[in-house]
N, C-alpha and C positions, 0 to 999 in steps of 0.2 A: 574369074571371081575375085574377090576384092576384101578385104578381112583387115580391122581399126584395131589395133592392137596394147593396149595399156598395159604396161611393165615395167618393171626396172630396167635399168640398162647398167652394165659392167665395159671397162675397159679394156681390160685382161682377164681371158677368158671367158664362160661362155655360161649365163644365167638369164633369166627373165629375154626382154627383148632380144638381147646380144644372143642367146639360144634359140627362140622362137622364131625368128626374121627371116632365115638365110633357108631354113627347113621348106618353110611356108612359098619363097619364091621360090627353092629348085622343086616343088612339086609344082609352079607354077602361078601360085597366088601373086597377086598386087597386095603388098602390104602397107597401112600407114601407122607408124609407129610412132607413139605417144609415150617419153619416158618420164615415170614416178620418180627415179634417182636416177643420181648419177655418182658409179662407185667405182673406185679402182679395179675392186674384184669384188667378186661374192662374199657374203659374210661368213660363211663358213671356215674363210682363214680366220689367222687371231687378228687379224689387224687389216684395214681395210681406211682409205680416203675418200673422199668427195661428201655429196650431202642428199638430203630429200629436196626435190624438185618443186614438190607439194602441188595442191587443188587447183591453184588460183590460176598456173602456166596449162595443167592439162586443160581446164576445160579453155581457155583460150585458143589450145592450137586445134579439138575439136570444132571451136566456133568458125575457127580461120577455115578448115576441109569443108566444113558445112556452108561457108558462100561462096568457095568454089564449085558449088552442087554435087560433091564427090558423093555424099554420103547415099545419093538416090542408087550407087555402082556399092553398096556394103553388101555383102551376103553375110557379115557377123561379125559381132564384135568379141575379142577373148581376153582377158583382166588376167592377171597371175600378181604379181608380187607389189606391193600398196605403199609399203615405204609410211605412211601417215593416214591416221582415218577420213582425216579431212578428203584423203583421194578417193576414197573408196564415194565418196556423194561424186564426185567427179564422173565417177564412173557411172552410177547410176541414172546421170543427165545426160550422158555419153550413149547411153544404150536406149534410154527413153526417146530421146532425138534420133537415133537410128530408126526406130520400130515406128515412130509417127508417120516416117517417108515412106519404111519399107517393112510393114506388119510379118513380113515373111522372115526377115533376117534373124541370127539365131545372135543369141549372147550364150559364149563357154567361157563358165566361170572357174580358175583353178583356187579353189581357196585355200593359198598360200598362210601358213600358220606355225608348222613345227613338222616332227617327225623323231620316230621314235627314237630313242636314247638321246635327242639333242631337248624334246621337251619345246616346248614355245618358244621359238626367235623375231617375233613380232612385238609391236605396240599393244601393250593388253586390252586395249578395246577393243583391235581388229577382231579377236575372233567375234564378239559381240554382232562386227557392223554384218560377218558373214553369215550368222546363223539369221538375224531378225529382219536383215534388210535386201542382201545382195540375193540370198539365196532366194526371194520369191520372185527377183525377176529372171533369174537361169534358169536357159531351155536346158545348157548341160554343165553338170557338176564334174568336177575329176581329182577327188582328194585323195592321197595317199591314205594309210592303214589310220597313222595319228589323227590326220583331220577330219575321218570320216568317225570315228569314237567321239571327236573334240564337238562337231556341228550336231552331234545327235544325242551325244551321252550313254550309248549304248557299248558297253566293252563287247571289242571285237577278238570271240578265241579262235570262232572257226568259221568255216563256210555259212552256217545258218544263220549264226550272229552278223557277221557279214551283209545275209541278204532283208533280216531286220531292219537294220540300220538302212542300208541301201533306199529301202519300200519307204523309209520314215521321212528319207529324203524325196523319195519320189511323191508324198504325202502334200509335201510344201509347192507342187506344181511343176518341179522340174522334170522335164521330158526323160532324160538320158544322163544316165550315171554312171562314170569310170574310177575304178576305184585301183590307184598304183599301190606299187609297195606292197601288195599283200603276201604274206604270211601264214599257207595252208599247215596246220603242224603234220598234216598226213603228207607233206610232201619236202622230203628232206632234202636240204641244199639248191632248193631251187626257191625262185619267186614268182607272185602271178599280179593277173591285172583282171578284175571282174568287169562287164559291162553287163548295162540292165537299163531296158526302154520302160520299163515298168511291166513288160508282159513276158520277157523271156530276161532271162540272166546267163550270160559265158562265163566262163574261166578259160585263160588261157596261162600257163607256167614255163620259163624258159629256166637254166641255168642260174644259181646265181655265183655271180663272177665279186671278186674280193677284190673290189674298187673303192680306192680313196674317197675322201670327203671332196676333193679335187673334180668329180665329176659330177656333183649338185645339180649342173642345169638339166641332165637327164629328165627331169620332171616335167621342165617347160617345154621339151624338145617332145615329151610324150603327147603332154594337152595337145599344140599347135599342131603335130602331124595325125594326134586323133581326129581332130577340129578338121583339119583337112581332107582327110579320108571318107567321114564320114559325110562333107559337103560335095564330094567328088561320086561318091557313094548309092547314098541313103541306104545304107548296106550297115546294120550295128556287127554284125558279125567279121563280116572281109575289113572293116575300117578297126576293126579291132587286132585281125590279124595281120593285117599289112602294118598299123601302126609297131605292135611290137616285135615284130620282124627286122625294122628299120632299127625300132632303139638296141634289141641286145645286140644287129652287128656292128652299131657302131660302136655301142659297149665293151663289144669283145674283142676289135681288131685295138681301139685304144688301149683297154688292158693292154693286150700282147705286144702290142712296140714298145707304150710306157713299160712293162715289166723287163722287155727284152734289152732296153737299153739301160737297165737300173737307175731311172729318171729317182729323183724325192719324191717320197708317196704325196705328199704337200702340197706338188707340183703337177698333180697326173691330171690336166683338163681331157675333154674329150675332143677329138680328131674332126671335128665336123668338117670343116673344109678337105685335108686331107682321105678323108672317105666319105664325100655328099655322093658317090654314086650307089649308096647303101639306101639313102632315103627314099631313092627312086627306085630302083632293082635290089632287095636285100639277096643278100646271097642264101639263106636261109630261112625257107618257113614254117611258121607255128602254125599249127591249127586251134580254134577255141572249140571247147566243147560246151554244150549246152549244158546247167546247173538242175540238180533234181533236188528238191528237198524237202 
């Protein structure tokens, strides 16, 4: 299977493409990777190099895959971080062009915006182009706790609030909705990830581990191994539970070497290469349980 991939791209360490890419091929995907920017690192340090790539190069190197006839081999196309709103139109000719070859193909949209205590780190139109435009053409949404309050306006305190917002989302046409980052207050010290087809909703919660800003790409490593699970799948349950199995071990083994070597909190990326045989076999599994409410 074969997966068109729009993101940012980083130098050093491991965000948008530079996180999604390596996931996607060791479960086996053909990936073709389309990058919004090009940055020394994530923005989450104080200080970061390079630039915005912008609209006018993505939709070019889509044009260029599309007369090699790859596009007819997409089973989906997955967008994460825009860098300019101009790319987010990119994106949506990008996916239109998929779906005329191959009606079947999914578009996972992660709509990259903010997160809680950092507040908006986008273009302030992005959120705009996500709620009025990108969001009716995703089959699947996967916004953390911030951008699922941000696309909906619904503050999120609990589970129910939660699955409000979710339906509100699933109201606009999208199939399947993952919601990271979440924040049950009935569930201390730990984090969860909700998935919802529109007819059932899980929760699944693991640990939560006291990880630097250092390990940011977590989110993009979530989408693409959900995106992939679930295409491997058609299972929203097992693609849920396999996918977060894979992120907290590889969450927890990087914790424990960056802690054990008293690396700069600054500095603590995550281990993907040194532990990709987590993405495939996690050492640990979560189960999700089914949502009543």
């Amino acid at each position: 299977m074969s997966i068109l991939s729009i993101q940012s791209h980083v130098v050093y360490g491991y965000a948008g493409n530079t996180a999604a890419v390596f996931p996607l091929q060791r479960l086996g995907f053909e990936v073709w990777a389309v990058n919004t920017v090009e940055f020394s690192n994530h923005t989450g340090y104080k200080s970061w190099r390079g630039k915005v790539l912008g609209a006018e190069l993505a939709e070019e190197l889509v044009v260029g895959i599309s007369e090699r006839g790859a596009l007819t081999r997409c089973d989906a196309v997955l967008s994460g971080y825009l860098g300019d709103p101009s790319v987010a139109h990119a994106v949506i000719n990008a996916v239109n062009r998929v779906k005329a070859i191959n009606p079947h193909a999914l578009y996972c949209c992660d709509p990259v915006m903010g997160d809680v205590g950092r507040g908006f780190y986008v273009h302030q139109d992005i959120p705009d182009m996500f709620r009025n435009e990108l969001i009716n053409l995703a089959d699947i949404m996967t916004p953390n706790q911030f951008e699922l309050e941000a696309l909906t306006g619904i503050t999120v305190n609990n589970i129910n609030d939660a699955c409000d917002a979710i339906q509100k989302i699933h109201d606009k046409g999208v199939k399947i909705v993952l919601v990271t980052s979440f924040r049950d207050p009935k569930q201390i010290n730990k984090i969860g990830l909700l998935a919802s087809d529109g007819a059932d909703v899980y929760s699944i919660c693991t640990p939560e581990l006291p990880i630097s800003i250092g390990m940011a790409g977590s989110g993009d490593i979530t989408t693409s191994m959900f995106l992939a699970r679930y295409l491997e799948t058609k299972d929203l349950k097992k693609a849920l539970e396999l996918c977060t199995s894979s992120i907290f071990s590889l969450i927890e083994k990087s914790w424990h070497f960056h802690n054990g070597n008293a690396w700069n909190p600054a500095l603590m990326e995550l281990r993907l290469v040194h532990e990709q045989k987590e993405i495939v076999s996690p050492n640990r599994i979560f189960e999700a349980v089914r949502v009543v409410v």
